[in-house]
C-alpha positions in Angstrom: -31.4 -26.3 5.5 -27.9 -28.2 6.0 -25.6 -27.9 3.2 -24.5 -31.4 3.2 -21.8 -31.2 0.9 -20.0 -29.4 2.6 -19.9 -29.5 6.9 -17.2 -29.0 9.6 -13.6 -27.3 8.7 -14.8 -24.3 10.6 -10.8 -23.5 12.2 -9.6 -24.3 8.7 -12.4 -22.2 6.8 -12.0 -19.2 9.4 -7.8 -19.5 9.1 -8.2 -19.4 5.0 -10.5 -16.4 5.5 -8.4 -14.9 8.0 -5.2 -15.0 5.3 -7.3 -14.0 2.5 -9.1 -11.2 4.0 -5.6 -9.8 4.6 -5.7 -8.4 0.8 -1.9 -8.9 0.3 -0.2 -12.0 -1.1 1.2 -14.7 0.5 1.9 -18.5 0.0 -0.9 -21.0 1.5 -0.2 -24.8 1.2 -3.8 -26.3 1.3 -3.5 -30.7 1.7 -5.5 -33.7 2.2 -6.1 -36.7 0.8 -7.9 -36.8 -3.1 -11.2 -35.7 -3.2 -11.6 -34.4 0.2 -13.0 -31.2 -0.2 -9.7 -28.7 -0.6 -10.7 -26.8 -3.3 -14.7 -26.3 -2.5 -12.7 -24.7 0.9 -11.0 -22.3 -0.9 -14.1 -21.7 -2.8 -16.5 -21.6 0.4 -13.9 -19.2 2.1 -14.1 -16.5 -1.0 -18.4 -16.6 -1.3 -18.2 -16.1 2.3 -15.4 -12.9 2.3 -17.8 -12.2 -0.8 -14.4 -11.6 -2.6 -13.7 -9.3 -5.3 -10.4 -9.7 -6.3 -9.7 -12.1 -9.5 -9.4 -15.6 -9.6 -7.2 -18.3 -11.5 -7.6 -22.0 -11.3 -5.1 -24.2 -12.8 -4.7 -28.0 -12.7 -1.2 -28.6 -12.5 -0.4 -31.7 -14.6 2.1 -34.6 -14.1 4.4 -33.5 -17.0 7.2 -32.4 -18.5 7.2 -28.1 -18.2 5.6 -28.1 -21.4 2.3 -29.6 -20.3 2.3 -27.5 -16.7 2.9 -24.2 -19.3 0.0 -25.7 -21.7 -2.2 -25.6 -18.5 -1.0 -22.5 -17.3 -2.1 -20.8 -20.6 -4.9 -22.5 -20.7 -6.3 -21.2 -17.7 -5.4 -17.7 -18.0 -7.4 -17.8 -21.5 -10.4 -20.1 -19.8 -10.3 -17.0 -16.9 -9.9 -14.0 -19.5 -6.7 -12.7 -17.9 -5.7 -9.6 -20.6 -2.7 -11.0 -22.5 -1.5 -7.1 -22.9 -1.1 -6.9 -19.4 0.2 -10.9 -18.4 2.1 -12.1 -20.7 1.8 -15.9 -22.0 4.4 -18.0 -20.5 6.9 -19.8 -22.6 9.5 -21.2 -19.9 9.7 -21.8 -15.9 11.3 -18.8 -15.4 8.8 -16.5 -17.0 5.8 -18.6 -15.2 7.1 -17.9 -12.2 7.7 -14.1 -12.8 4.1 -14.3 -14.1 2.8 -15.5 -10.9 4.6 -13.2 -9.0 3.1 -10.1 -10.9 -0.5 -11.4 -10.7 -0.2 -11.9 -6.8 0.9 -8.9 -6.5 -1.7 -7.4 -8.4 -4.2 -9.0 -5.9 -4.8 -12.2 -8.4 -5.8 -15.1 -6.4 -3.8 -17.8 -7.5 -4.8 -21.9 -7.1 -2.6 -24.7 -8.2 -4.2 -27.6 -8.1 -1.5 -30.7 -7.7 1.2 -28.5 -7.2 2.9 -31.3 -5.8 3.6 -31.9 -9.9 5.2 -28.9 -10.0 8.6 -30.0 -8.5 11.5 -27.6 -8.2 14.1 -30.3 -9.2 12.6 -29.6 -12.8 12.1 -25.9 -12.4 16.2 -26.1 -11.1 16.9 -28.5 -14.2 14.7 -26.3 -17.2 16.0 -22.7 -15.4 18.5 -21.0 -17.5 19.4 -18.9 -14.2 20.5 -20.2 -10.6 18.1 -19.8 -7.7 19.4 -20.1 -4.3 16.4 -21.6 -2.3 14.6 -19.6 0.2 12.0 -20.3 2.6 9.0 -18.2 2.4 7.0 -17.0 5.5 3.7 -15.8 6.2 4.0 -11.6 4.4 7.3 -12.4 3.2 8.3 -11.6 -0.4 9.7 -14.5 -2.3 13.8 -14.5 -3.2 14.9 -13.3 -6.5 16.9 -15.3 -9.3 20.0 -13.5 -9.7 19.7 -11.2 -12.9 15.8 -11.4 -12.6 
C-alpha cells in the first residue's frame, strides 16, 4: 500500500542516506518552506539505514540564548543523554563544544529552526573570538582560540 504521507524526494532521501551512512560527522543544511516534510526526511532516511547510532531533536527557539540553552537541555533530558558524560550547557560557548563532542561521538544531531540560532548572537554572548570558517563536506569545524 502507498504511504501517502510521505511520496517523492527519492535524490534527496538517497543523498541524506548517502551522508549518513558515512558514520562520521558532518554539517547538513536541510530547507524548505514550513511544514513541508524536512524532518519526517531525516526520519525516513534513518528507518531506512535502520540506524543505530543516537539521536537528539531540538526545536531551536526565537530567543534570547537563554531560551535556545533551555531547549537544548531540554532535549538532552527528553532523549536521556547521560549528564556524566555531556555536560548541561550554561553559555554559547559550552553548547557549541557540546555539540561538537556528541557528533563526534556518532550523536545525530537535528536543530530544528536553526535559522534562530544566529551567529551575530553567538559572536555578541561569546566571551572568546571566533574567526569564521567555512565548513565542508568531512571537514572539522575551526576552533575558538583558547578552546
Amino acid at each position: 500500500m502507498t504511504d501517502w504521507r510521505f511520496y517523492g524526494r527519492k535524490e534527496q532521501l538517497a543523498e541524506l542516506e548517502r551522508m549518513l551512512g558515512r558514520k562520521r560527522w558532518f554539517f547538513a543544511k536541510v530547507t524548505g518552506r514550513r511544514r513541508i516534510g524536512k524532518i519526517t526526511l531525516i526520519q525516513r532516511a534513518m528507518e531506512e539505514l535502520n540506524n543505530t547510532q543516537p539521536v537528539v531533536y531540538v526545536q531551536i527557539p526565537d530567543s534570547e540564548p537563554t531560551g535556545v540553552l533551555s531547549a537544548v537541555n531540554d532535549a538532552l533530558e527528553t532523549f536521556h543523554v547521560p549528564a556524566d558524560q555531556y555536560p548541561r550547557p550554561n553559555d554559547l560557548l559550552q553548547l557549541a563544544k557540546l555539540l561538537e563532542s556528541m557528533a563526534e561521538n556518532g550523536f545525530i544531531l537535528i536543530l530544528d529552526e536553526f535559522q534562530y540560532f544566529s551567529i551575530a548572537r553567538v559572536m555578541r554572548n561569546s566571551a572568546r573570538i571566533c574567526r569564521p570558517a567555512s565548513i565542508g563536506w568531512g571537514q572539522r569545524p575551526h576552533r575558538c582560540q583558547g578552546a
